[in-house]
C-alpha positions as CSV (number, residue, x, y, z in Angstrom):
1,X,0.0,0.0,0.0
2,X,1.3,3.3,-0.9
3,X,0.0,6.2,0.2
4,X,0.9,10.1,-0.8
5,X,0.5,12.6,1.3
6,X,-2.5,15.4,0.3
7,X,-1.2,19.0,0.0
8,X,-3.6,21.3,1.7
9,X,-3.8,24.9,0.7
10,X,-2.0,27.3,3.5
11,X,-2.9,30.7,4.1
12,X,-1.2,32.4,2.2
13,X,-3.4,30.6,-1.0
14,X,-6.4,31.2,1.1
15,X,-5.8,34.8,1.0
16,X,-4.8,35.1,-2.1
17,X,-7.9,33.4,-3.4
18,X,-10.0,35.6,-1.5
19,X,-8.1,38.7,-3.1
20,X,-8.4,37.6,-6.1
21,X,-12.2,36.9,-6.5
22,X,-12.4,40.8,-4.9
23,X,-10.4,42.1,-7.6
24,X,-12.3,40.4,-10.3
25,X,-15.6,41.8,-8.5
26,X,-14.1,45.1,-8.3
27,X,-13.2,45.0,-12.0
28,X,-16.8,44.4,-13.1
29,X,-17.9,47.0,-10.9
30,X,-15.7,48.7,-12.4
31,X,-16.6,48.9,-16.0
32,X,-20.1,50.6,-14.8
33,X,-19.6,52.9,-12.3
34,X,-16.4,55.0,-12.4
35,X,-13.5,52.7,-13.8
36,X,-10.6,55.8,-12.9
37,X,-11.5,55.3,-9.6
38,X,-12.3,52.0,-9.2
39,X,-9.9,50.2,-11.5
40,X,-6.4,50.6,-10.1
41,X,-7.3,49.6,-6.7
42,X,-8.9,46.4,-8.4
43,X,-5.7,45.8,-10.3
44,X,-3.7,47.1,-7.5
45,X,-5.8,43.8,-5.2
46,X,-4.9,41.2,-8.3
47,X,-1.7,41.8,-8.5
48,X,-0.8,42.0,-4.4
49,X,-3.3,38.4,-4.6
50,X,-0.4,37.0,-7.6
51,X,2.6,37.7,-5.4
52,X,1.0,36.1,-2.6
53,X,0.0,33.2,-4.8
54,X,1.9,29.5,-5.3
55,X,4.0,29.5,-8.6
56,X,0.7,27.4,-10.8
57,X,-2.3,29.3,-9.3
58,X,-4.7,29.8,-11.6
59,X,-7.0,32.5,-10.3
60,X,-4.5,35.4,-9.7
61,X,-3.4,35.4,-13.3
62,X,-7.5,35.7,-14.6
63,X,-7.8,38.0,-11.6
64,X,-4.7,40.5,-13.6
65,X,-6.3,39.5,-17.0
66,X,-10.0,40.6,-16.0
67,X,-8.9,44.0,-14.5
68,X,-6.9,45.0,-17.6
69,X,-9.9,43.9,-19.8
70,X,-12.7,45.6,-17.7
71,X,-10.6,48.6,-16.9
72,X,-10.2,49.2,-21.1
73,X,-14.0,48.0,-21.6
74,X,-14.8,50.5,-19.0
75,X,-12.8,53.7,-20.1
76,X,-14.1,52.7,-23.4
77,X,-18.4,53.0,-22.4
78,X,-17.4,56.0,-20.2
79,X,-15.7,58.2,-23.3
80,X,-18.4,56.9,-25.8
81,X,-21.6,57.8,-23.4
82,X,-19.8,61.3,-22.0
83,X,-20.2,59.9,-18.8
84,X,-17.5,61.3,-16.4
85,X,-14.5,59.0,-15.8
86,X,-13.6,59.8,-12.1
């Protein structure tokens, strides 16, 4: 019988996770209610959540990838409705 040992996530992953999913909230947000504002604090949240993050985590990465996307989505409805960016 051979047996391997389970790798539980640690804190830090925990954490990181939990960053993560409130970046890619904050990036949605983000595309309809003031992206100037909201945006870099959401990309600011991603990209403290990919340091933080194991070497193959997943979630930080879409976390970075959403808040560039949503941030240029955003700026992009704000200039094309006149609606004020900050």
């Amino acid at each position: 019988m051979s047996a391997e040992p389970t790798s539980s996530a640690g804190p830090a992953e925990i954490v990181s996770g939990f960053l993560a999913v409130i970046s890619i909230a904050a990036s949605f947000l983000a595309v309809f209610w003031n992206p100037l504002r909201v945006s870099p604090f959401a990309v600011l949240l991603a990209l403290i959540s990919v340091g933080m993050a194991p070497r193959a985590a997943r979630l930080p990465l879409a976390a970075v990838a959403i808040g560039a996307v949503c941030f240029i989505g955003g700026m992009t409805i704000a200039v094309a409705t006149n609606h004020s960016l900050y």
